[in-house]
Structure formats: C-alpha cells, structure tokens
C-alpha positions in Angstrom: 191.1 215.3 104.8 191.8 217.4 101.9 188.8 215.3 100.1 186.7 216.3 102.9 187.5 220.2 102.0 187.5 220.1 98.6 183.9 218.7 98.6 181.4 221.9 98.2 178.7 220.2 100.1 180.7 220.2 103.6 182.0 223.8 103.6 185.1 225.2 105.1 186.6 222.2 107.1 190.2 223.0 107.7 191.7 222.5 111.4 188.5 219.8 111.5 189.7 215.8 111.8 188.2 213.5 110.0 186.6 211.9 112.8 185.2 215.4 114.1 183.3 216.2 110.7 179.7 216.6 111.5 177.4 216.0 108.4 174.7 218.2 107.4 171.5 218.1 106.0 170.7 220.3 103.3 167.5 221.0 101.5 166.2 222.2 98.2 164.1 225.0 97.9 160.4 224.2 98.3 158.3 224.4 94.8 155.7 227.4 93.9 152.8 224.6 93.9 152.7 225.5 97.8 151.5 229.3 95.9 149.0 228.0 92.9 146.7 230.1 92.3 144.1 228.7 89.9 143.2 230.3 86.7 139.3 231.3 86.1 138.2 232.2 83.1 133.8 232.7 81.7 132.6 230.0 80.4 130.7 230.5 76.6 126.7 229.3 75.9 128.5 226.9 73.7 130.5 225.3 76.2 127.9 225.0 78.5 125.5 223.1 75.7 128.9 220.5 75.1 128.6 220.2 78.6 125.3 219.5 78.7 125.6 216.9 76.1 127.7 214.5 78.0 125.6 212.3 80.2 126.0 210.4 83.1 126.6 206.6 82.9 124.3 205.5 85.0 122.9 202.5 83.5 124.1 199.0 83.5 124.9 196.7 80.8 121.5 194.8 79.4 123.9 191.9 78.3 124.6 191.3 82.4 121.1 191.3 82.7 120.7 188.3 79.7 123.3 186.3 81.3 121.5 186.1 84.6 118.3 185.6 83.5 119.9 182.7 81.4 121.3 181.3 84.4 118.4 181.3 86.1 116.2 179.7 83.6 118.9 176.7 83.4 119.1 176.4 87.2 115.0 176.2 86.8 114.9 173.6 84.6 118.0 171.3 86.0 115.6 171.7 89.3 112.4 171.1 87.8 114.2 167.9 85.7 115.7 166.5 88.9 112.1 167.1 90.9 110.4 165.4 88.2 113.2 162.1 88.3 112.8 162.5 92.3 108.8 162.7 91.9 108.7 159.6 89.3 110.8 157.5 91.2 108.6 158.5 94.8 105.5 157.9 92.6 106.5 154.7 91.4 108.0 153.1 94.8 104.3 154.5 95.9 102.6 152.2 93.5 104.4 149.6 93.9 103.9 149.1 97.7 100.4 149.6 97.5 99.9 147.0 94.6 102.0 145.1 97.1 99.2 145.6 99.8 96.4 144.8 97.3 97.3 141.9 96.2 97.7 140.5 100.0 94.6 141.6 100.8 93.0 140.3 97.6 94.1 136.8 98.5 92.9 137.2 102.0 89.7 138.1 100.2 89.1 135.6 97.7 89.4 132.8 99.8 86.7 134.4 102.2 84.3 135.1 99.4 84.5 131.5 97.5 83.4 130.2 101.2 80.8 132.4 101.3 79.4 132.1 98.3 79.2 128.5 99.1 77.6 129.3 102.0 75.2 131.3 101.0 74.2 128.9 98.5 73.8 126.5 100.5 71.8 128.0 103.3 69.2 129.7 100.6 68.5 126.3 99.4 67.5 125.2 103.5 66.5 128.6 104.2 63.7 128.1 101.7 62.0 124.7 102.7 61.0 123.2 105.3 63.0 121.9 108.8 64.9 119.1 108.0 67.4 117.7 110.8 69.9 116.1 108.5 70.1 119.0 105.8 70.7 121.7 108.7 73.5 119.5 110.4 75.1 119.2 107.0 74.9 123.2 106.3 74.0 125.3 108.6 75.6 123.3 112.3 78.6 123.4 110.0 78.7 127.0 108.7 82.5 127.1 110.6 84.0 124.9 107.3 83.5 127.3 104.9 85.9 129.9 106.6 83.8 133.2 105.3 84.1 135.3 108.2 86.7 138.3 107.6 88.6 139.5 111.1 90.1 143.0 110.3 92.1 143.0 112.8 94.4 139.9 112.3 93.6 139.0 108.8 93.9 142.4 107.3 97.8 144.5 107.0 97.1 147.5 109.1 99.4 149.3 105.8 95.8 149.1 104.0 95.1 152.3 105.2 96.9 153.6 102.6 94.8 152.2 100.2 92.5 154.4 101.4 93.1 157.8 100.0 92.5 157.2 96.6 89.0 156.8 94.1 89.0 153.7 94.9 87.9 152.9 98.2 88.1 149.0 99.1 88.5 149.8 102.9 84.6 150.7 103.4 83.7 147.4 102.0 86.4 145.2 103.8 84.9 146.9 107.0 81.0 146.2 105.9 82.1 142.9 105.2 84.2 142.0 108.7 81.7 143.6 110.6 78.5 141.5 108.8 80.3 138.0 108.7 81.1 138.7 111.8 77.9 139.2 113.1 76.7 136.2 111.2 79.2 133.8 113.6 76.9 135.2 116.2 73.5 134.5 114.6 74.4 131.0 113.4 75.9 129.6 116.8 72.8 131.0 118.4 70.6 129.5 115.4 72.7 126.1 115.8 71.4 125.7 119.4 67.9 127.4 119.5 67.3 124.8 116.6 68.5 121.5 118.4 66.4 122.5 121.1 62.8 122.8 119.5 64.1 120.4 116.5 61.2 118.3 117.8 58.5 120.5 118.5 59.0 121.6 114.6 58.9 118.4 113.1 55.6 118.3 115.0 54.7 121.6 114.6 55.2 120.7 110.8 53.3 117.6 110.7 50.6 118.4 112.5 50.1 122.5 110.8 49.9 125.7 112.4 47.0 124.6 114.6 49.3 122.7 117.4 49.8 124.0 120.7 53.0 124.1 122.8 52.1 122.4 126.0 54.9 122.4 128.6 54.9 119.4 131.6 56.0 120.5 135.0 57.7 117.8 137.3 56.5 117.7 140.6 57.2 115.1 143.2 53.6 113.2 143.7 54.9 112.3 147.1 55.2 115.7 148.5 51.8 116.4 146.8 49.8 113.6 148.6 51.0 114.5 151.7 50.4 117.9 151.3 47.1 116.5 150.5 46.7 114.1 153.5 49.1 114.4 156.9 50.7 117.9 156.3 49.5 120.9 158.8 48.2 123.8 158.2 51.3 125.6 158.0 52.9 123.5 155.6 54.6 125.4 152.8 53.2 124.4 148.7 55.8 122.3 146.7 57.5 123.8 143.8 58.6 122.3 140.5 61.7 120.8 140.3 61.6 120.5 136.4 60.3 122.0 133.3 59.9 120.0 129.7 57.9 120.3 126.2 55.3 117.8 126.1 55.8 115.4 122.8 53.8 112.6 123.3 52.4 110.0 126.0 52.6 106.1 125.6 49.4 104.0 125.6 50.3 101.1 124.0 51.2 98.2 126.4 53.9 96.8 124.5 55.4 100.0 124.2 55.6 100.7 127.7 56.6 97.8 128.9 59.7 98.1 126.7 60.3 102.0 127.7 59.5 101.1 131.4 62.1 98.0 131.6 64.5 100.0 130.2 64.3 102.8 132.8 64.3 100.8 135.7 68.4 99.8 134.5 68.6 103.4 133.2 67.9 104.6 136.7 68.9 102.0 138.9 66.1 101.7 141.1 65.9 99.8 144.5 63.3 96.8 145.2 61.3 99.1 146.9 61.4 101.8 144.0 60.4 99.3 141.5 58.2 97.6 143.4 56.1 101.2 144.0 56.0 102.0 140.3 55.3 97.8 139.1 51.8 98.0 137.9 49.6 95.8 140.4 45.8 95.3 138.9 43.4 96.3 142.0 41.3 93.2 141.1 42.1 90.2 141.3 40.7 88.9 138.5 42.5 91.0 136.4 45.6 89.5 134.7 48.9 91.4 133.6 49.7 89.8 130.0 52.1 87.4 130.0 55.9 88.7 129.2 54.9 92.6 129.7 56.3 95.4 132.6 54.1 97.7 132.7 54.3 100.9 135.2 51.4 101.7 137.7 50.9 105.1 135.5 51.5 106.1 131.9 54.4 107.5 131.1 55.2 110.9 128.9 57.9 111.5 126.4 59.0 115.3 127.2 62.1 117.2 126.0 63.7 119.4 127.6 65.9 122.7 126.7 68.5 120.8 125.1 66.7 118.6 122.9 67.2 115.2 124.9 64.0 113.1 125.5 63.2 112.0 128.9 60.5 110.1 130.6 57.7 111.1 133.2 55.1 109.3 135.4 51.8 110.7 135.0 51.6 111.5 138.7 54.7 113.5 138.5 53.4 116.0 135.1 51.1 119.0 135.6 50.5 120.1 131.6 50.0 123.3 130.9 49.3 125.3 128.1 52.3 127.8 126.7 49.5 130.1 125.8 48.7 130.4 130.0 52.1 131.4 131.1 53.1 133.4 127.3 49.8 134.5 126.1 50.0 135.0 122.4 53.5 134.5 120.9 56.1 132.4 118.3 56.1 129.2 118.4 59.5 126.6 118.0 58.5 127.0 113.8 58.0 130.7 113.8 61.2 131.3 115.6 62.8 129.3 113.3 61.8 131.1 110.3 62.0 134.3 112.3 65.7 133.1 112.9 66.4 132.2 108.9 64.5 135.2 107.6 67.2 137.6 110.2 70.0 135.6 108.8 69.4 135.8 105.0 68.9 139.4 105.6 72.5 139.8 106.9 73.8 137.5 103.9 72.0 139.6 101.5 73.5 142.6 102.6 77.1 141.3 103.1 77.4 139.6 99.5 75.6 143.4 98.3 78.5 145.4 100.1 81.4 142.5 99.2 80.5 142.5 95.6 83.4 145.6 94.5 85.7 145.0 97.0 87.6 142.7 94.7 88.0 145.0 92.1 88.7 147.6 94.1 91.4 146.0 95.4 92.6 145.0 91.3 92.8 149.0 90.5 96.0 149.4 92.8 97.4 146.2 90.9 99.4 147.0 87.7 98.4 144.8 84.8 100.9 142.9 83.0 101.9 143.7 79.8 
C-alpha cells in the first residue's frame, strides 16, 4: 500500500485498498507540429535557372530495348529453323508418296504400251494389204491377247490425282489413252464380226475388181407362189420372204451337184415324198440320168448369209436382186472394210501420239538413284 502512495503517477492514495485503486491514463502533451506554419521565402533568377536544369526522367533505358529486340530475333530464327525441319521433312514424305504413286502407275503403264505397240505393229502390217482370212484371225480377231486397253477406273490408284498439280502432267495422257484404247475394244469387236460376215463377198470382191455387184437372193417358198399363181382367189394375200442371203455363186456342173444335193438330203432329213419332189426326173424319156449321179430337179445356189455360213437354195425358191435396187449407190463388203481399218488406224495413231510422254511423265516424280 505504501508502494502504491509513494508512486507519483497514482497520486494521493491513502484510506484507498489495494484492491480499490483505479488506474489512470495519463497523456503527454500533444507536439507543436499540430501548429506548423511553413516558412516562404523569394525564390532568386538563379535558382529558378538550377531548377530549370534538372529534367524529367522520362525516357527508358535503350539497353531494355536491345535485349528485346535480341530476344525476338532468336525466337525468329529458332521458329523459322524448326519450320524449315517441319517443311523439309513434309516436303520429303510428299515426294516420296508420289514417287510411290508413279512408279505403280508406270508399271501399270508399261505393260499396256509393250501390248500395244505390238499391236499396232501388227495391224499396220494387215491394215495395209489386202483381206486375208488367216492373217486377220491371227491379229486382228485376237486383238484381246495383247492386253493394251487402259481402264482408269480399276487399273489406275485413284491417289494419282496428286500427281496432278505439278509441271508435269501424266494424268491428261493416262486419260487420252483410257478413253482411245477403250474405244478401240469397241471398233475391233465390231470390226471382228462385220468382217466374218462379208469375208466372202471380199475375197470375191477382190478377185474379181471393183467392177462386181452385190446381188442379194431372197427365199421364197415356190409352193405358195404357184398357187398364188394357179388356185388362190382373188383375195388372197402376196407371200413374203422368209429369208435373205448374199449371192456367191450357182452350181452347174453335174458332178458337183450331185455331190452337194446328196449331201443335203441327210443334212436335212427329208421324207420320201420330199426327195422324191426335188429328184431330178428327165421329161423325155429318152433322156438318160448318168449313171452314179443325184441330181436335183433345179440348180442349186451357194448364198451366205449375215453370219458368214454358206447355205444352199433351189432355184425356184431365189428371187436375185441387185443391192444397187434396194441401196442405190453405196459401200460395198471391201469398201467397208477399208472404211473400217482406215477409222481404226486413225484411233491408233492418235493414242500412240498422246501415250508417247506419259512414261516419262510418270519418271519425273521418281527419284533417281545415286
């Protein structure tokens, strides 16, 4: 208690307990800076020129400047060394696929050239002379061997469109080329029959020169003629022709037609009474049939018809008639044929013209080994 009165900062405590001393707060005396009053004094032309003098730092450091533009020229050249690596190793993969392509297609293409290069070898040397059966079955009936035609479509990568952006174009040629040997498929199966069916008529159209008619024999049925000629009425209707042919040839010798006339009789079949209708029987008496010969009651005709196979005709049952009557003025079974060759050679020409750069085309996408 007494400490509690001897200490100056609690005052007068006597007749206070300990436990009933309140504590207070005392402050110090707040400073004169609350009161500052600022000093002013003029200002000198000198001052004001030092003043002046100083300048503001406005501008930055060039060396930042150097350190970024260095950075940036790094950061260019790391990118333009990576697209570069990226680019080389894009354009490289690029080459090699289409040297890939180019080589697949350039043994497609080979092959299909060697065959027609035979080919057309081949068919300028029959082209050029004249018909002969057993030189056009060897070539030109067997065109199909020599595997020239080119089918885009199947035989061709659809990736060769890829081949077609560059300088080199072997596309346009590969297309020329499909489209002509395809085309010549056409012309030759087309030539392959026409021919077979007029292969007579230009042998004889051969033999005998340009002078030779075409004469077609119609096959009527003499029956139905001589009774439209005899018994029919009025009203009865006119017969028609139940067949067509190219005349070749008739047979006049005795011998001959005996031999042809036997032969038909088994060929066909007849009856007794048949046979005995067409047996040749000598209105007089007198007359005598030589000894070991069958001879028909007319003559008979060799005609052909459209496919090339030979037949034989009565002479009652053939009307002949000239091809100039029903056709007037036109090609005969030679001129067609030449007509057909010359068309033919034409479209070779022009597909062995158009295929003659495909190949190396096609070598410019390969690399060449070194």
């Amino acid at each position: 208690m007494n400490s509690l009165n001897n200490n100056p900062g609690y005052g007068n405590l006597d007749g206070i307990s300990e436990e009933e001393v309140v504590i207070k707060e005392e402050y110090e005396p707040e400073p004169d800076d609350y009161n500052y009053v600022p000093q002013i004094h003029e200002v000198d032309e000198a001052e004001i020129r030092n003043l002046s003098a100083i300048r503001e730092e406005t501008q930055v450091d060039t060396r930042v400047y150097k350190v970024s533009a260095a950075f940036l020229v790094l950061a260019l050249i790391g990118g333009g060394i990576g697209l570069a690596a990226a680019s080389h190793s894009a354009s490289k993969a690029d080459i090699q696929r289409k040297a890939s392509i180019a080589k697949t297609i350039k043994n497609t293409t080979e092959t299909k050239l060697s065959g027609f290069d035979k080919f057309y070898s081949e068919f300028s040397k029959v082209a050029q002379a004249n018909y002969d059966e057993s030189s056009f079955q060897s070539v030109i009936a067997q065109y199909s061997k020599y595997n020239f035609m080119l089918d885009m479509s199947s035989e061709v990568t659809s990736e060769a469109v890829l081949l077609a952006g560059e300088a080199q174009n072997p596309l346009e040629g590969l297309r020329k080329y499909s489209a002509d040997t395809m085309l010549l498929t056409q012309l030759l199966s087309s030539h392959v029959n026409e021919t077979r069916a007029d292969s007579d008529e230009i042998l004889e159209l051969q033999s005998k020169s340009d002078h030779s008619k075409v004469v077609y024999a119609m096959q009527v049925l003499p029956d139905a003629i001589h009774y439209l000629a005899t018994d029919a009425p009025r009203s009865q209707y006119a017969n028609g022709v139940i067949g067509i042919y190219t005349y070749r040839s008739v047979i006049e010798d005795d011998v001959e037609a005996s031999s042809a006339y036997s032969q038909l009789k088994v060929d066909q079949r007849w009856s007794e009474w048949q046979r005995s209708r067409r047996d040749y029987q000598p209105a007089n008496k007198k007359e005598a049939i030589p000894e070991g010969l069958d001879l028909p009651n007319h003559l008979l005709y060799r005609v052909l018809d459209r496919r090339g196979n030979e037949s034989l005709l009565f002479a009652d049952e053939v009307i002949l008639v000239d091809r100039s009557l029903l056709f007037g003025k036109s090609a005969n079974a030679l001129e067609r044929y030449q007509q057909r060759n010359e068309m033919i050679k034409a479209v070779l020409d022009r597909a062995k013209s158009e295929s003659a750069s495909i190949v190396s085309q096609l070598e410019s996408f390969i690399p060449k080994d070194k």
